[in-house]
Structure formats: C-alpha cells, structure tokens
C-alpha positions as CSV (number, residue, x, y, z in Angstrom):
1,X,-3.7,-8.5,13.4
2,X,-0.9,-7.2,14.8
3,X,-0.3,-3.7,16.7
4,X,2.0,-2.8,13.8
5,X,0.0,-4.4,11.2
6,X,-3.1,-1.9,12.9
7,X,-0.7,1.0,12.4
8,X,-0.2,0.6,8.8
9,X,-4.1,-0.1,8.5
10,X,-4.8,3.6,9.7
11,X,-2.0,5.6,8.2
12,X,-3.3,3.8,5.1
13,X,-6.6,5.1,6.2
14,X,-5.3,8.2,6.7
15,X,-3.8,8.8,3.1
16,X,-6.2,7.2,0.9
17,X,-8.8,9.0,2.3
18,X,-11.0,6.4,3.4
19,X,-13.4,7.0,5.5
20,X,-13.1,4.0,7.7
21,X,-11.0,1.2,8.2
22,X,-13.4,-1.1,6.8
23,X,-12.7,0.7,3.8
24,X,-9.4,-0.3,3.4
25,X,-9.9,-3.8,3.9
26,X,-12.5,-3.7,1.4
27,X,-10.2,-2.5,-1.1
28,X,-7.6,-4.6,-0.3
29,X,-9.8,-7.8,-0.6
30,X,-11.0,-6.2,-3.9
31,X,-7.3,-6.0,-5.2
32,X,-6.5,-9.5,-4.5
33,X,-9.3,-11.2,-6.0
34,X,-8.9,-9.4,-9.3
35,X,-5.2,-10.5,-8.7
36,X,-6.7,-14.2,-8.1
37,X,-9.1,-14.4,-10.9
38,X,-6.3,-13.2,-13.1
39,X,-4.1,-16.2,-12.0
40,X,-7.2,-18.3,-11.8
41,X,-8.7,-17.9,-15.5
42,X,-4.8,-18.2,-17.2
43,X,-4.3,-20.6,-19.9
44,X,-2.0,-22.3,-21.6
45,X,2.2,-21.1,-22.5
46,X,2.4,-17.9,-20.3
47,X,5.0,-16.3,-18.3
48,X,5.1,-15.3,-15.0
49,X,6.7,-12.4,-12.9
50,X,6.5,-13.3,-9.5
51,X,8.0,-11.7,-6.1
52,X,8.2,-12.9,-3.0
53,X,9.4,-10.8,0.5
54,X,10.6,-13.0,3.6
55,X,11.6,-13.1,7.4
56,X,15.8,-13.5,6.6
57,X,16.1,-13.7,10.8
58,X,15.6,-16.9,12.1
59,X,15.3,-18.7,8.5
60,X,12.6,-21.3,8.7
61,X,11.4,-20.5,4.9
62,X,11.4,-22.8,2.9
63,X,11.9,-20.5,-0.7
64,X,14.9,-22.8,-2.0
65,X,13.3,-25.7,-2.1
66,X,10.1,-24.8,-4.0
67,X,12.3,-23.0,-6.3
68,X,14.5,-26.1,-7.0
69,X,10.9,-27.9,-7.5
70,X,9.9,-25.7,-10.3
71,X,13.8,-25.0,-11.5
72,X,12.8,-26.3,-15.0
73,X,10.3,-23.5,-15.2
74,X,12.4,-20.6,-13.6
75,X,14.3,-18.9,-16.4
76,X,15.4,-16.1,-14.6
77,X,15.9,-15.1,-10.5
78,X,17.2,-12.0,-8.4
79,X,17.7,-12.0,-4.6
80,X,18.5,-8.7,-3.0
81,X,18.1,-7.8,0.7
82,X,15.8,-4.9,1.6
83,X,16.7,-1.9,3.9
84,X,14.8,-3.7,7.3
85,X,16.9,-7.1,6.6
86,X,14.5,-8.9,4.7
87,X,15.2,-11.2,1.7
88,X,13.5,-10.5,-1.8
89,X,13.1,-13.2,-4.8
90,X,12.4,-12.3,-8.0
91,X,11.8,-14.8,-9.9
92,X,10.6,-15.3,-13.6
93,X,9.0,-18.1,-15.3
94,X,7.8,-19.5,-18.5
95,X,5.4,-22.2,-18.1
96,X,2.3,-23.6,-18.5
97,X,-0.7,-21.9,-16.7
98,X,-1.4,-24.4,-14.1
99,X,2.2,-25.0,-13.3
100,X,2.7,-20.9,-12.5
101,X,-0.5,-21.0,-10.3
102,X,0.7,-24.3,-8.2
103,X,4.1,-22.4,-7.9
104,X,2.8,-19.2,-6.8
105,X,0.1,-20.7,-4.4
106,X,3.0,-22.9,-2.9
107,X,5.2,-19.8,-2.3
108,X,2.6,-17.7,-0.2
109,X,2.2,-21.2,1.9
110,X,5.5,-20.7,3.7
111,X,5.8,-19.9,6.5
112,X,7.8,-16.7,7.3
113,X,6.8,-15.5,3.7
114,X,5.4,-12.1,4.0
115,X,4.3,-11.3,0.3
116,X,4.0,-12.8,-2.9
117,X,3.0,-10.6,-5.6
118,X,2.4,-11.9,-9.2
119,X,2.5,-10.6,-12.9
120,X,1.3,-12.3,-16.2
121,X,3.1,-10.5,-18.5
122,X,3.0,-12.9,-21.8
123,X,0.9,-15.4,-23.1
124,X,-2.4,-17.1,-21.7
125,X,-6.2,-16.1,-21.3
C-alpha cells in the first residue's frame, strides 16, 4: 500500500468513525463483494453502466482497445478529464449478462486503470 494510499485509509478512518483501520478494510471488502455477487448472479438482456478512472500520464492503458472489442455492445460513452489529470470512461452497454461481466472484469485488468465501478440498471437476475 502506498504512503498516499495509507493516508486516505486513515482520514477515511477518521470520518467514518471507525474504530480502527481494519475496520475500513472490512467495509470496503464488504462493499465489493456485494458489488461482485451482483455482477456474478446477472442473467440474461441487461444493461450496464460502467466507469472506469485511469493514469492519462505515461499512457500504457489499454482502455481503447477493450472498448473496440465490445463496440457492438457499447451503446453509449463519455470521456472527460478529472481535476488531477486523469482520464474518465463512461461507458454504457446493453448486452447479455456474461458479455458485461467479461467486459468489466477485462477493464479493471489494465494496467494503469485505477477504478472500475459498475451499475446494473435494467434487465437481468
């Protein structure tokens, strides 16, 4: 873990009023595998909001081409750069279940990807 990464691990501490660092983690661990059974027990047509934060400086991402892998299933995108020079990809798609979930899983594999998030918002389960 980095000495930044540390930082925002207590000042999250801090303000959620945990009472240790372990804590948070816990939590955080918690949140993602609600996040990954949700992905996990999907089914069928559904459609996906999915966002993805990444390293601009030095490239080395490799964002463009998994989106022109799953362009057939991408009905929708916004890129916008955030305040600390990072990129951001929103990206919507409409798809079967098993196609959003190797999409998503093959986006948080990049390297220089910081965050994927992911929202099932039609469709499914």
């Amino acid at each position: 873990m980095t000495d930044q990464d540390l930082e925002e691990l207590e000042f999250l501490q801090a303000q959620g009023k945990f009472s240790n660092r372990s804590e948070v983690v816990r939590h955080a661990v918690q949140s993602l595998m609600i996040e990954h059974l949700n992905v996990e027990i999907a089914q069928g047509e559904i459609t996906a909001v999915i966002t993805a934060v990444y390293y601009k400086k030095g490239q080395g991402h490799n964002i463009s081409s998994v989106q022109h892998k799953y362009r057939e299933f991408i009905i929708a995108t916004i890129h916008a750069h955030t305040t600390d020079g990072h990129c951001t990809e929103v990206m919507i798609l409409t798809t079967g279940a098993e196609t959003v979930r190797s999409f998503f899983k093959e986006l948080r594999s990049q390297k220089k990807v910081m965050k994927v998030d992911i929202s099932l918002v039609g469709g499914g389960k």
